[in-house]
C-alpha positions in Angstrom: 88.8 57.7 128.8 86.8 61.3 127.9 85.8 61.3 124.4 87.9 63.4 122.4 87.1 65.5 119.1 89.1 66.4 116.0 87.5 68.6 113.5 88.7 69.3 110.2 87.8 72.5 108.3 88.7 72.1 104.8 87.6 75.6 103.8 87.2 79.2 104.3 85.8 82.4 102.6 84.9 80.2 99.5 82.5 78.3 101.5 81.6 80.5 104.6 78.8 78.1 105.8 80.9 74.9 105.7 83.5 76.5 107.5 81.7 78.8 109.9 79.5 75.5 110.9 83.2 73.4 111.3 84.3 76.4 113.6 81.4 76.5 115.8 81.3 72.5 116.5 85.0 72.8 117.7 84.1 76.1 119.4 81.2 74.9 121.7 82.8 71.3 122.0 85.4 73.1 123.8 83.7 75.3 125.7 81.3 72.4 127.0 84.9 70.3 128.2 85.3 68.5 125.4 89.0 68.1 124.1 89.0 69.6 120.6 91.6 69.8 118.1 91.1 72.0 115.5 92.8 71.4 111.7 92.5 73.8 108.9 93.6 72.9 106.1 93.2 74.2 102.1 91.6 77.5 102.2 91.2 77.4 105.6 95.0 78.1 106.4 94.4 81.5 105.6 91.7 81.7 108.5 94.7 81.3 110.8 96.6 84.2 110.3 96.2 88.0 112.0 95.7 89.6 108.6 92.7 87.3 107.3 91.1 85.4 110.4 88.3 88.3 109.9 87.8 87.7 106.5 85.2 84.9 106.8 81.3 86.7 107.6 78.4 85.0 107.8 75.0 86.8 108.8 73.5 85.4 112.3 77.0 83.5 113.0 79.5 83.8 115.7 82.6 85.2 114.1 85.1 82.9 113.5 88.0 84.8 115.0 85.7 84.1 118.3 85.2 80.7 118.1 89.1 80.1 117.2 89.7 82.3 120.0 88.1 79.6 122.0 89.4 76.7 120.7 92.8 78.6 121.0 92.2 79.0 124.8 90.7 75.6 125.6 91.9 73.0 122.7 94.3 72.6 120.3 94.3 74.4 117.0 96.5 72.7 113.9 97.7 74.6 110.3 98.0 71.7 108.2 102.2 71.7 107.3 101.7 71.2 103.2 98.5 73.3 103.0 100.5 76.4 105.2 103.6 75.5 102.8 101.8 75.7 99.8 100.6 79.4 100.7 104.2 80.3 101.7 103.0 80.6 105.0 105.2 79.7 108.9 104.9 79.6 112.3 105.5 83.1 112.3 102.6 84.1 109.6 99.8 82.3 112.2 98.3 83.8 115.4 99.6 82.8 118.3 99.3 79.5 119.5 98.5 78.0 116.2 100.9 75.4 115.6 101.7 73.8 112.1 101.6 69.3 111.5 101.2 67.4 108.7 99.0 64.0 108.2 101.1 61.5 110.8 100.3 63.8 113.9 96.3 64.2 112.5 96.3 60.3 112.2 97.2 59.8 115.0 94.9 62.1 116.9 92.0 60.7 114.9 93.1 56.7 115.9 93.5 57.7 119.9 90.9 55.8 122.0 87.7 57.3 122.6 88.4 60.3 119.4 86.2 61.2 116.8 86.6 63.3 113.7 84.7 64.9 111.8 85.4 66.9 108.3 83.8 69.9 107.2 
């Protein structure tokens, strides 16, 4: 079985280097063929939607509505369900594509054969 990857970005514009480095590790994972699923969760949630995925700048770094632009196309990209709930946000509120899960579903991708996670 093909090694599969599951980042988690627990940030956003309050730590733009964390997050920014959690978006390009799921960015180029993907575009070399590895399967990547994406999580945001806390502040990160907010990366998700059309009105604040620009909001995150970092000097000399991809933007990150081009790297989750990629992960979009090629992965999987996961709102976390109580962190998306907690900023009164739905299915609706995120780009397209973006779907919303809560801890069983990242669990379980993070227990599948052959996965590893990583947290930033």
């Amino acid at each position: 079985m093909a090694r599969e990857l599951v980042v988690k970005v627990t940030c956003g514009v309050d730590a733009p280097e964390r997050a920014n480095q959690g978006f390009t590790v799921a960015a180029t994972a993907a575009a070399s063929g590895v399967p990547v699923s994406l999580w945001l969760t806390g502040e990160a949630v907010w990366l998700a939607t059309p009105e604040r995925s620009t909001d995150l700048t970092l000097p000399l770094a991809t933007p990150v509505p081009d790297l989750l632009a990629t992960v979009l196309e090629l992965g999987t990209v996961t709102a976390c369900s109580q962190c998306a709930a907690r900023r009164e946000l739905g299915a609706d509120d995120l780009l397209p594509g973006v779907r919303i899960a809560g801890a069983p579903v990242f669990v379980e991708e993070c227990l599948r054969d052959g996965a590893q996670a990583l947290v930033y």
